[in-house]
TIRO-2110 file (N, C-alpha, C; in Angstrom, 1 decimal):
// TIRO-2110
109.0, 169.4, 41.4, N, 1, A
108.3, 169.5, 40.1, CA, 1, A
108.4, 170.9, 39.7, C, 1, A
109.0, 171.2, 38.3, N, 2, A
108.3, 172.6, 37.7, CA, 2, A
107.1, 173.1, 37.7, C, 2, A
107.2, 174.1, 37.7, N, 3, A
105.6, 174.5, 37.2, CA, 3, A
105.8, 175.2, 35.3, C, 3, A
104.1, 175.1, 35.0, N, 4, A
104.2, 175.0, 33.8, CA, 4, A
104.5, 176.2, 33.3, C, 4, A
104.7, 177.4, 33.9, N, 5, A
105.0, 178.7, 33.2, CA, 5, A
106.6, 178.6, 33.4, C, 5, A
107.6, 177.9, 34.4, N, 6, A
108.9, 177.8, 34.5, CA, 6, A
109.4, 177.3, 33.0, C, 6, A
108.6, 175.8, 32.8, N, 7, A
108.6, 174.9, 31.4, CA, 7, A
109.0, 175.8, 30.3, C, 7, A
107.5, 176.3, 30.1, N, 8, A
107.5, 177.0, 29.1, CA, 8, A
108.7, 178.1, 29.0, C, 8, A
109.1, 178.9, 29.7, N, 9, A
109.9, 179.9, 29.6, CA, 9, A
111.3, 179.0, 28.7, C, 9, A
111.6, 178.0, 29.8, N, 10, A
112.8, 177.6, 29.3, CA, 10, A
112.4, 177.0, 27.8, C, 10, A
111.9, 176.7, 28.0, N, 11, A
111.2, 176.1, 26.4, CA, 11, A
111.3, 177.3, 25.1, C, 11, A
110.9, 178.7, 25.3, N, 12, A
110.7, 179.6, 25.0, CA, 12, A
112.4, 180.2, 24.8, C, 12, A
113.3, 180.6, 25.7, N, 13, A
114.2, 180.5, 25.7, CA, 13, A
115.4, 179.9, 24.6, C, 13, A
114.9, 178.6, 24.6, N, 14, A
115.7, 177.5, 24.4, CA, 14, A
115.8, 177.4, 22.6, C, 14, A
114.0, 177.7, 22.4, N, 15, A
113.3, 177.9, 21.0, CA, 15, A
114.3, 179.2, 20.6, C, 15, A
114.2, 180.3, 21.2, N, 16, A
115.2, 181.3, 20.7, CA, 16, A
116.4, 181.5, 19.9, C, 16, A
116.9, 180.8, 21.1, N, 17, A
118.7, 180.4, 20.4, CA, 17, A
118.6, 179.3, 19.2, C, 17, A
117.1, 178.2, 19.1, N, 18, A
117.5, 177.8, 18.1, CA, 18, A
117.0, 178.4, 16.7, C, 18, A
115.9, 179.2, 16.5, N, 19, A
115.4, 179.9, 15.8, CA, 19, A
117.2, 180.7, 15.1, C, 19, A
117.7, 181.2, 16.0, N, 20, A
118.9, 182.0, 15.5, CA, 20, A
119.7, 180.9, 14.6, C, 20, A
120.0, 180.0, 15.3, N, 21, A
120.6, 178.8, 14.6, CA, 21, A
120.4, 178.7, 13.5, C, 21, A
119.0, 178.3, 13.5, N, 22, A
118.5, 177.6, 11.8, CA, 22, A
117.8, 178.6, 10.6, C, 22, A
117.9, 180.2, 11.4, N, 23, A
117.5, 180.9, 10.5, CA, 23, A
119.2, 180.8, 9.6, C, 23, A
120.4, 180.7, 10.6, N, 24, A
122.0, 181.1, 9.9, CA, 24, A
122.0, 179.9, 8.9, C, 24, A
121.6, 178.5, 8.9, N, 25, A
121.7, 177.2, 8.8, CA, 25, A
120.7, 177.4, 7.4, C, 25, A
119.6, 178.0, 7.7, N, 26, A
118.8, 178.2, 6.8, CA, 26, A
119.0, 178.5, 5.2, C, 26, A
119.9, 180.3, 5.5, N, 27, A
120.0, 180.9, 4.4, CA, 27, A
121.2, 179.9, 3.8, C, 27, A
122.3, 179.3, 5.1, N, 28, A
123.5, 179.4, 4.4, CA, 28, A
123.0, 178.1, 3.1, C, 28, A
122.0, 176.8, 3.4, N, 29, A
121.6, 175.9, 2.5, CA, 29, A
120.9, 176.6, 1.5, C, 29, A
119.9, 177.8, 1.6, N, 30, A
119.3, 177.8, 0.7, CA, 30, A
119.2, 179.3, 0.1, C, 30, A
120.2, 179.9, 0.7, N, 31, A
120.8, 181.2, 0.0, CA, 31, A
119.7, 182.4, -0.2, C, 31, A
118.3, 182.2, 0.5, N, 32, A
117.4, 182.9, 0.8, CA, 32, A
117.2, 183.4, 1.9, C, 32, A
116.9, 184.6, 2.3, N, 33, A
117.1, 185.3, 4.0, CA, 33, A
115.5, 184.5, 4.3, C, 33, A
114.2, 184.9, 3.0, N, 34, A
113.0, 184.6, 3.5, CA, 34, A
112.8, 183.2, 3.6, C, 34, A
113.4, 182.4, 2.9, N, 35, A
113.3, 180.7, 2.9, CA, 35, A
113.7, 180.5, 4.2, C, 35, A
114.9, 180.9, 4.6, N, 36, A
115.4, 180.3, 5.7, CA, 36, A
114.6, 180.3, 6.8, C, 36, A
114.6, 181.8, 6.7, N, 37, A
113.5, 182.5, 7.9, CA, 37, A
112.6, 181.8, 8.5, C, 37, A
111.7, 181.3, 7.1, N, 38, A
110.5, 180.3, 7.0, CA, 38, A
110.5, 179.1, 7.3, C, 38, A
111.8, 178.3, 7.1, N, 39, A
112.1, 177.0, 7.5, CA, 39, A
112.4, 177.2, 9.3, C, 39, A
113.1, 178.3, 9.5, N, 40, A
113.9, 178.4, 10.9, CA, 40, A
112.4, 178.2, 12.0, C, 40, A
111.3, 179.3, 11.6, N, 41, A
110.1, 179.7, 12.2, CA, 41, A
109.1, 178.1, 12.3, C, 41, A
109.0, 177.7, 11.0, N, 42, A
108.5, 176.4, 11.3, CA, 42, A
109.3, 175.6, 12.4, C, 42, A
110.0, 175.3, 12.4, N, 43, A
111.3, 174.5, 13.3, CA, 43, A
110.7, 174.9, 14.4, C, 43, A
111.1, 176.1, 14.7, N, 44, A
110.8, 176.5, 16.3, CA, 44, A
109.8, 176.3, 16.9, C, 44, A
108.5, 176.5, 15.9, N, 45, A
107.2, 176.3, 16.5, CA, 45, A
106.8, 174.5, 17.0, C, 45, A
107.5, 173.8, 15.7, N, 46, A
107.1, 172.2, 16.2, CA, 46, A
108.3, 172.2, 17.5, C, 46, A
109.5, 172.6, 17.5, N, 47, A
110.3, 172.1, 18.3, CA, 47, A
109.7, 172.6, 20.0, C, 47, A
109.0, 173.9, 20.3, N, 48, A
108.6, 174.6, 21.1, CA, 48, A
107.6, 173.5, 21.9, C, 48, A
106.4, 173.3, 20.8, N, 49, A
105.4, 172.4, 20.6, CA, 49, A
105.6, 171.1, 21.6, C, 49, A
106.6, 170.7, 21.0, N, 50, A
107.2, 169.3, 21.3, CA, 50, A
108.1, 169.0, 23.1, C, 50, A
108.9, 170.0, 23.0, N, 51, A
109.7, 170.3, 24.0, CA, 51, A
108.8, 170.6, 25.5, C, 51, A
107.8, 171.3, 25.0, N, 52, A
106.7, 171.8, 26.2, CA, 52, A
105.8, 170.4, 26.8, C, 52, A
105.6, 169.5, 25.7, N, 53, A
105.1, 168.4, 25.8, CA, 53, A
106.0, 167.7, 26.7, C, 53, A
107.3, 167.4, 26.4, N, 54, A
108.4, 166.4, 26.7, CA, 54, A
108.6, 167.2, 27.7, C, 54, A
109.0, 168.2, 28.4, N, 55, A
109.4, 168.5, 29.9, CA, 55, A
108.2, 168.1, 30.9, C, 55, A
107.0, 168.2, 30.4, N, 56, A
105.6, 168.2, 31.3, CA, 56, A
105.7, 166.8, 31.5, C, 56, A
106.1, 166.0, 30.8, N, 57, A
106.1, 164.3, 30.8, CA, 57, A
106.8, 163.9, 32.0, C, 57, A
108.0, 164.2, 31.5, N, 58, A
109.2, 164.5, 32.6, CA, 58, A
109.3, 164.9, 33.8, C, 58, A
108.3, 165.9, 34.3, N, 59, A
107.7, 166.4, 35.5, CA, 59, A
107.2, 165.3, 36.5, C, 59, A
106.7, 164.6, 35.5, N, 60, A
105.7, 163.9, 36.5, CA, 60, A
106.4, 161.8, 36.8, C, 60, A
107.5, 161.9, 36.1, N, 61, A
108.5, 160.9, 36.5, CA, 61, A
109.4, 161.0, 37.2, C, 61, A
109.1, 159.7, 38.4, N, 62, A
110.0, 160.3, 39.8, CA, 62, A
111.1, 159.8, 39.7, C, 62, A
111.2, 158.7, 38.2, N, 63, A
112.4, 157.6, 38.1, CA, 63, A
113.5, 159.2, 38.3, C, 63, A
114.5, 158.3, 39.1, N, 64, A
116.2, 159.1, 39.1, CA, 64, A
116.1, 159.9, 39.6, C, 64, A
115.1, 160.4, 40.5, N, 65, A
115.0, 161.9, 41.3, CA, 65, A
115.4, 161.0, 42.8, C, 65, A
116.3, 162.0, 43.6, N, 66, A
116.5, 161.8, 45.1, CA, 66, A
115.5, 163.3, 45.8, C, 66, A
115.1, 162.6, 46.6, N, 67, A
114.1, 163.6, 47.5, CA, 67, A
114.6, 163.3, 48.3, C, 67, A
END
């Protein structure tokens, strides 16, 4: 099992590279650096949000693990 600070990191991580993503994804739809920016940051935070949830779930299901 992870522990919750490993989670988070990768979680954190993960949010990173996508933040870069949808800030580029951002402007290129809406031709604003600050729009984008602002759609990208929202993204990251529910995705972060979400992702931290969904690994902890995951942690604690032994389906498909060999010990």
């Amino acid at each position: 099992m992870e522990t919750r600070c490993r989670s988070l990191v990768k979680a954190v991580i993960w949010n990173m590279m996508g933040l870069c993503v949808m800030t580029l994804v951002g402007l290129i739809a809406t031709g604003s650096a600050a729009l984008g920016g602002t759609l990208a940051v929202v993204n990251t935070l529910i995705g972060l949000t979400l992702y931290v949830v969904y690994e902890r779930i995951w942690s604690g299901i032994r389906w498909g693990r060999h010990v």
